[in-house]
Each structure stands twice: as C-alpha cells, then as structure tokens.
N, C-alpha and C positions, 0 to 999 in steps of 0.2 A: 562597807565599801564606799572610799571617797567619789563623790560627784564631778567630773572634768569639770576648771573652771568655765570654759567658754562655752558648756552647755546651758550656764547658767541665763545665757543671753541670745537674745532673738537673731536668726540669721536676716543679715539686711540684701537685698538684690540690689543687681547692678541699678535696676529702674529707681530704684528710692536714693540711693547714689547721688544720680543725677538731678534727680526733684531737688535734692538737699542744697546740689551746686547751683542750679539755678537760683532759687532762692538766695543766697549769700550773692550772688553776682549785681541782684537787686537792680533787675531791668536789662542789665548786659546781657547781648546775643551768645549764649553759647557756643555756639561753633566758631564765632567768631572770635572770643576770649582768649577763650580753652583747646578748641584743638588747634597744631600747627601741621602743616604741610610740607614736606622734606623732597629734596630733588628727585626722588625716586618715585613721585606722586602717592608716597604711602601718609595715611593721615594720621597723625598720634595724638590720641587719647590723653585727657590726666585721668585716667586710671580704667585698669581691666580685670573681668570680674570672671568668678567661674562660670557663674548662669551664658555666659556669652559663649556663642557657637567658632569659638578660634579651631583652627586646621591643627592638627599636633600631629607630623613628621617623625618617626623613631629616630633618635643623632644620636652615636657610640662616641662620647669623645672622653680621654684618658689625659686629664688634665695633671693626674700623676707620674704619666709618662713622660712631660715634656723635657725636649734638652736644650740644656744654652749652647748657642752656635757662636761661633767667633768668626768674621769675615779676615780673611789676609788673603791679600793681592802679591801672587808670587813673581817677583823679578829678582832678586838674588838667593839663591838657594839658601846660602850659609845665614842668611838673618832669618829667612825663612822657619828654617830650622829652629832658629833660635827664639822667635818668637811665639812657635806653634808647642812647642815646649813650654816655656816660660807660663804662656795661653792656658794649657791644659792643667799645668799644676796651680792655676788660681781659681779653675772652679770650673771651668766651659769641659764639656765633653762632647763636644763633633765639631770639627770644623770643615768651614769653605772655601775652598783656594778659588781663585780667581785666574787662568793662565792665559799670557795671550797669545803666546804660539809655541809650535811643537817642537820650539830649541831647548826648552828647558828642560836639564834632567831633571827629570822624575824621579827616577829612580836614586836617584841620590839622596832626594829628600824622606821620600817613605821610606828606605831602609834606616832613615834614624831618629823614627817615629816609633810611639809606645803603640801597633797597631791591633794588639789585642785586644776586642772589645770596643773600639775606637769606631766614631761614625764619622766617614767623609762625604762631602758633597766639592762635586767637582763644574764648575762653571767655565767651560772655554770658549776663547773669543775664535775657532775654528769648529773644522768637524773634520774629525780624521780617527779612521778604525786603525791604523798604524800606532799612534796613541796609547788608546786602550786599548789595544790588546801589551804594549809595553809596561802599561800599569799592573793587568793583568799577572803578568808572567813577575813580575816584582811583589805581589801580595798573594799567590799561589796559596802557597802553604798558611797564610795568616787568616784568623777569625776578627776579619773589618769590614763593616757597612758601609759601600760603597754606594752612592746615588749619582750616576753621571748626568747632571741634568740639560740636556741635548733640547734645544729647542729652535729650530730652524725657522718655524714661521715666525717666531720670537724677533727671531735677528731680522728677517725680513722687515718686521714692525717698525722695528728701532733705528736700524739701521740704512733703509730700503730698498738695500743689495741682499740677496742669499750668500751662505756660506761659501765660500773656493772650495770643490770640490776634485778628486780624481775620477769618482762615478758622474754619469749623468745627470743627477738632479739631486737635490738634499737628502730626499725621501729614501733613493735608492739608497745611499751613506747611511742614510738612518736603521733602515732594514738590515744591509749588513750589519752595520753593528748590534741590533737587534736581537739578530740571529748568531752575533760570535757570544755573546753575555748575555743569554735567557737570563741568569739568575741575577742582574744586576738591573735595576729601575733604570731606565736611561733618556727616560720622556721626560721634559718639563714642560710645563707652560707658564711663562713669565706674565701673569696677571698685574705684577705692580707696576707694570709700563704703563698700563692704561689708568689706575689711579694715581698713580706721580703726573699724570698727563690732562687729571680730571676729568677722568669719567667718574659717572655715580653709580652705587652700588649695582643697579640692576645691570649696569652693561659690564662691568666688571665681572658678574656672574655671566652673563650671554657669552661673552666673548674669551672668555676661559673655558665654556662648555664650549663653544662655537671651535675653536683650536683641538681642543680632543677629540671633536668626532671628526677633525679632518686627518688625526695621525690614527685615530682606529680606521679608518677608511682606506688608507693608504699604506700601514705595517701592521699587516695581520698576525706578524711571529708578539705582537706585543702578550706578554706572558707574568707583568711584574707592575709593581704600584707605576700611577701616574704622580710627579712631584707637579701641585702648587707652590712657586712662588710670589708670595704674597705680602702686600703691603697694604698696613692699618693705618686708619687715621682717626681720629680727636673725637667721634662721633660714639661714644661710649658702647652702646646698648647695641645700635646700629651694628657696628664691626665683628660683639661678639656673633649676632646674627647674621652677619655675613657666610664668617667663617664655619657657622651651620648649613646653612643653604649649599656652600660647598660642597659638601659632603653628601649632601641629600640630592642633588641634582647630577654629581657624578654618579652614584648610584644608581640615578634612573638612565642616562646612560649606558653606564655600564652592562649593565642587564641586558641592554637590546643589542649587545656583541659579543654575551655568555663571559665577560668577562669580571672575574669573580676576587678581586684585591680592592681594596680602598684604594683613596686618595691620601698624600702624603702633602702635609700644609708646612711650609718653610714660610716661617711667616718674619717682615720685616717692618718697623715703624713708617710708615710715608715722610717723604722729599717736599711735598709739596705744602705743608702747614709749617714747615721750618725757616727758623728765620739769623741771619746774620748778627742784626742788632739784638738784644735783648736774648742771648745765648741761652744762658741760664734758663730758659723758660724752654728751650728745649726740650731739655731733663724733665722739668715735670707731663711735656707732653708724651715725651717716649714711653716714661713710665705708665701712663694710663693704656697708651697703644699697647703698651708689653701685657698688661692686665687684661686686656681684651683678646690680646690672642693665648694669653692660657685659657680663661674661661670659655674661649669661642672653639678649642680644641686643638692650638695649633701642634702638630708634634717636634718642631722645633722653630727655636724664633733666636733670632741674630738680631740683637739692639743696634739701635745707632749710634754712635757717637755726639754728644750732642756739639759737636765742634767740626762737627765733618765735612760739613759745606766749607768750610776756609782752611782748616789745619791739616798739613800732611796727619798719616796713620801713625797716632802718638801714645804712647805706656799709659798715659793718665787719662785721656779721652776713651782709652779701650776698657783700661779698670773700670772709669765708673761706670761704664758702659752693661759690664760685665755685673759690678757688681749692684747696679739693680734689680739686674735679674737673680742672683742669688738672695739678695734680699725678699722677695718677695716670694721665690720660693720656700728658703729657710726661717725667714725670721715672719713671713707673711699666711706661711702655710697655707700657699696657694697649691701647693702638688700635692694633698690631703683630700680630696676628694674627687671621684670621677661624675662625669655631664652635670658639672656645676651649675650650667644654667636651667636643668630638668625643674620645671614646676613653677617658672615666674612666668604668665600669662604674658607681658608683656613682650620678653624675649621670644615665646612663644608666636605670638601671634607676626610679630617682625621678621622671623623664619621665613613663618609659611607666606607671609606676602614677600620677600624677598625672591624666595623660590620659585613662588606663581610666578609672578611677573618677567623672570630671567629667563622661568623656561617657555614663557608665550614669546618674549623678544627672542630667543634662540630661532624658535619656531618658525618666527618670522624671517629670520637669514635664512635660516635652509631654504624656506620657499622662494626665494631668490635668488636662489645656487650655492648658497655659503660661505661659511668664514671667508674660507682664504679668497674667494670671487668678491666678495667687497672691501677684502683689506685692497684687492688689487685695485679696486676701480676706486679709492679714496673715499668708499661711503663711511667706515670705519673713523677713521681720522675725521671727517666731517662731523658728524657725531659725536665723536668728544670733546670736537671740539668747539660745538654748543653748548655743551655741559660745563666745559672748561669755563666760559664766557660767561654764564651764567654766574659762575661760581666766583670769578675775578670781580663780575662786576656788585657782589655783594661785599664784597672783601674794601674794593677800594670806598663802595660809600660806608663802609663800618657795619654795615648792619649783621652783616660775619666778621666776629672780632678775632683778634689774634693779638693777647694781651701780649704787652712788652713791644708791638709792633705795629700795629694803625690802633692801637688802643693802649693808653695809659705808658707811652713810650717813653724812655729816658733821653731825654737829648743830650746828658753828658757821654753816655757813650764814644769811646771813638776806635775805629774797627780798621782805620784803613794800612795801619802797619801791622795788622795781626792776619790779614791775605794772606795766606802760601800757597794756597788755590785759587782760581777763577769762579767763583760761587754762583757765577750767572749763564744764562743759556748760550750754548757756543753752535754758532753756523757757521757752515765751508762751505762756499761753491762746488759741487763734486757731479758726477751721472749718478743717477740713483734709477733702477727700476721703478718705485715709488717713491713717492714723498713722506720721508720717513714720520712716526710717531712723536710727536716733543714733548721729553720731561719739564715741567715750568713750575714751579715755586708762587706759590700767591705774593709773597713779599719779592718777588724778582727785584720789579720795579722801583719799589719804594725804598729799598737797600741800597740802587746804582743810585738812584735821587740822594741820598743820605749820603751816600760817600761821597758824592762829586762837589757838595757844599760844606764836606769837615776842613 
C-alpha cells in the first residue's frame, strides 16, 4: 500500500507561518507590511491557516443552478417581444422587464412568449394589485416563475416619495397583493442602491436585513422567498462573501418569524467602479463581478452591458453581455460544482466577519426604532454617505485605482459623440418626503472634466 505524498512531510502551523514571514520581511513591522485594512474595518491576513479559530456558518449555494437574466426595459411591446425572443434563443433563460406604468399591455406581450419553464422577474416603477392580478389571469394556465419584486421602502430610498397608491399606505398595497399571490415571491429589497451609492459591505448587509424585518413586521401573509437585488463590485473574495452573509443572516432572521424559504439573490455587476473613458475595461470588470456572484451563490445574475452608461439598449452591448456569462458557464465550467467556496479558510473567515458585523450594525438600528425610522430622519443616507466619501476621496488621490481611468488612462480616447445617454448624476428640484438615496459613479467627475476639455 502506497504511502500519501504529503504524509511524507511535516505539518507546519500557522505560528511557524508567520516566524518564516517575519523573518524574510527582515526588520519590517508585520502588521504593518502584511496585513491591510478594508472599509468594513475587517483586517486581511497574507494567509489563513486551519489551526486558526475562524467562525464557519453552514451556506447552501447551487452554483449549478444559476441563470442568466437579461434586463429589457418595456416601452414598446412589439420590440419588446421581439427582443425577449431574440434574448432567449441566444442563451439567457429568465428575464426582467422593467415597466413604468400600468398602460402597458401585458398581456400582449406574455401571450407571445415561450412561457413554459420560463423565469420572469418583474420591476415596476408603480404598485398596483390591478396589475397583477391582470398578469395573473394571462399566465393561469402556464408553468412560469414569476418574481414580482415589490419594493416600496426601495422606492422611498431612491426616489424619496412612496408609491401612488389606491389603499392607504404601500404596505396596505403590499399586503393585498400579498394575499391575492401567496404562491408568487413578491417582496424585494433593492440592496444595489446602497452599493451604487457607496456604502460598504457591512451596511449593505444591515440595511438589506434592516428593510426585511420591516416587511416581516408589517405583511404577515408573507408565505414565499424574499428577492435580493444585488450589486457586486471589483472586490473579489469580499463579494463572494458578501453574497454568503446574505443568506446566513436572512436565515437568522427568518427563523425568528417561523418563516421557513430562502432568500433569492438577483445579482447585478456595480454602477459605481464604471467608467466612460476606458470602456473596454468595463468588460473585464463585469466579468470578475459575474465570477463572484456565481461563486458567492447568486441564483440569478443579469450582466451589465459594458456601454451602458452612454449607449441606448443595443444587440452588441447585450450579446457580449450575455455572452460572458455563457462563457464562463460553458466554456469555464463554473455551474460544475455546488458551495464552490466551502473550504477556503479565507472566504471563510470573511463570511463570518461580514456577518458579525452586519448583524451587530442591524442590531444597532433596531435599538433606535429602525430601518425605516432612520431612512426617515436621514441617518441612513448620512451614512453612506461617509462611506461614499471615503471611498471618492481614495479614488480621486489614486490610491484606489481604476485602470483605464485615474490610472494608466489613454488620453487618445474621445467619447463625447458616442453620448446617447446622460452618463452623469441628474437632479431636479421636486417635493420629496426625503432626501432621496444618490447612485454616483467614482469616475463621475473625472469623465465631465475629460469631456468638457476634448
């Protein structure tokens, strides 16, 4: 009987490890070196060992399962159509329509859709049980995954008005509808407002937990997954542990309202590491974001276009879009295996401190009345928007790079007749309840600067 090779050799501990690094550092401070510090105040190691006491969290995620989502924004039915068609026969299987009020038929469109087997997610810029239940009555008979993802504190965030309703207040809307579609998911919480907006991971966890326990509090008919939508950014290891903490901190939730479904993660690349000049480098950031939300569990992810900030919704921007994601499925045999990241100490430990931390910050909101009582009084928005600050002001002296754009930039570039969108943050004077949430891009600034001197 053959001997395993690596019996042949002595196990080293983490402590001799570290003697070894010291040593080669040759006088250099260790902590000072070697470990670095991330906006989350979690501290990273160069390296994690098993002798080490890390937290390990059980995370179910089915990286085999994921699906590619395709985003289209519905204003004319018949392109519509024609486009979600087109979409599906090039590799995507679920998509997300985008509606922005209740003139559009519906029904038009889904009856000439392939809806067997088919997953939709539906985002509206309203809230009306008139609606869906017209969706409803048009997909009766058909076997489709419908997720209506209803997110009214969402819109309050964003937007700093609540939905126009016919009931009393959102919630009441919510409830109904609730209660006419037990068997459809119909909750979401839009977490990538607040990372498009630059918060850091741990408030992104708080405040996605902090939002759900204000709709389990307030719709008790809830009966069906809650949807994460979610936005990754550039931070490799970080995101897939984000998107673990997710799942392990709705859980602990969950529990304490007997309710007994996962969370459902729609996961999207981040707005805010993207950049105008230097397109191209888009692409390879999406692509790692997309990498991070299969490994990190997501169950479905919708790429971004890397042209998206400037170009109307175009064939070629949605293909390669698209076809990253098939790549990396197909040709990367990334849907080959389930909880991809089980057993790397480092992801590991990045979990459970993610998770700590989110749910002592959560902790911390409720004992001050909660989510929705500090989005009201603007502590929320304040908050991120130290984070945010933090975060710009590393960007603009370089010391957070973003190649192709305050690092190793091409000055030949020239972008200002390839505009068909407004790529920058737009304000109106309007009444708002609050002051809404702002999406802002780290390269805002240095894009308007660059155009205004081509």
């Amino acid at each position: 009987m053959t001997t395993p090779l690596f019996d042949e050799f002595d196990p080293v501990s983490s402590k001799l490890w570290k003697q070894k690094i010291q040593f080669e550092l040759d006088g250099a401070d260790y902590n000072e070196t070697m470990i670095w510090n991330s906006p989350e105040d979690i501290k990273v190691k160069p390296f994690y060992h098993k002798d080490e006491s890390i937290k390990k969290y059980p995370v179910k995620t089915t990286a085999t399962q994921f699906k590619i989502c395709q985003n289209i924004f519905v204003y004319d039915i018949e392109k519509t159509i024609e486009r979600a068609l087109d979409t599906l026969s090039r590799g995507a299987n679920s998509l997300r329509f985008t509606i922005e009020d209740e003139t559009i038929l519906i029904e038009d469109l889904l009856t000439k859709l392939p809806l067997e087997g088919l997953i939709i997610y539906f985002n509206f810029r309203f809230l009306s049980l008139d609606f869906i239940q017209r969706i409803e009555k048009t997909v009766q008979s058909k076997d489709v995954t419908i997720y209506y993802n209803l997110d009214p504190i969402g819109q309050l965030a964003k937007d700093g008005n609540w939905f126009t309703t016919k009931e009393a207040t959102n919630f009441d809307t919510l409830s109904l509808i609730s209660k006419a579609v037990p068997h459809r998911p119909c909750i979401s919480v839009n977490v990538g407002l607040y990372q498009n907006a630059g918060a850091n991971m741990v408030q992104q966890l708080a405040y996605g937990l902090g939002q759900v326990n204000e709709y389990f509090n307030r719709i008790p008919s809830i009966s069906t997954a809650i949807v994460f939508e979610v936005a990754v950014g550039s931070n490799y290891f970080f995101e897939i542990a984000k998107l673990r903490a997710f799942r392990i901190l709705f859980q602990v939730l969950a529990k304490e309202y007997n309710h007994d479904f996962d969370c459902h993660l729609l996961v999207s690349p981040s707005k805010r590491n993207k950049s105008v000049y230097g397109y191209n480098v888009n692409m390879l950031r999406t692509t790692t974001e997309c990498m991070s939300a299969i490994l990190g569990g997501a169950d479905a992810i919708a790429n971004l276009p890397y042209d998206s900030l400037y170009h109307k919704d175009n064939e070629f921007g949605d293909r390669i879009a698209r076809n990253q994601l098939l790549i990396l499925k197909d040709e990367s045999y990334f849907d080959k295996v389930n909880n991809p990241a089980d057993g790397s100490y480092y992801i590991e430990s990045l979990t459970s401190q993610l998770a700590d931390k989110a749910l002592s910050l959560f902790k911390e909101m409720e004992a001050k009345g909660g989510f929705l009582k500090l989005l009201n009084e603007g502590v929320i928005r304040n908050k991120i928007q130290l984070s945010a600050d933090k975060e710009q002001a590393l960007f603009d002296s370089k010391e957070d790079g973003l190649i192709g754009t305050n690092k190793h930039a091409s000055r030949e570039d020239r972008m200002k007749e390839e505009l068909e969108l407004y790529p920058f943050v737009k304000l109106k004077s309007r009444k708002t309840l609050i002051i809404p949430i702002i999406e802002k891009r780290l390269a805002d600034k240095l894009d308007q600067d660059r155009l205004a001197t081509e």
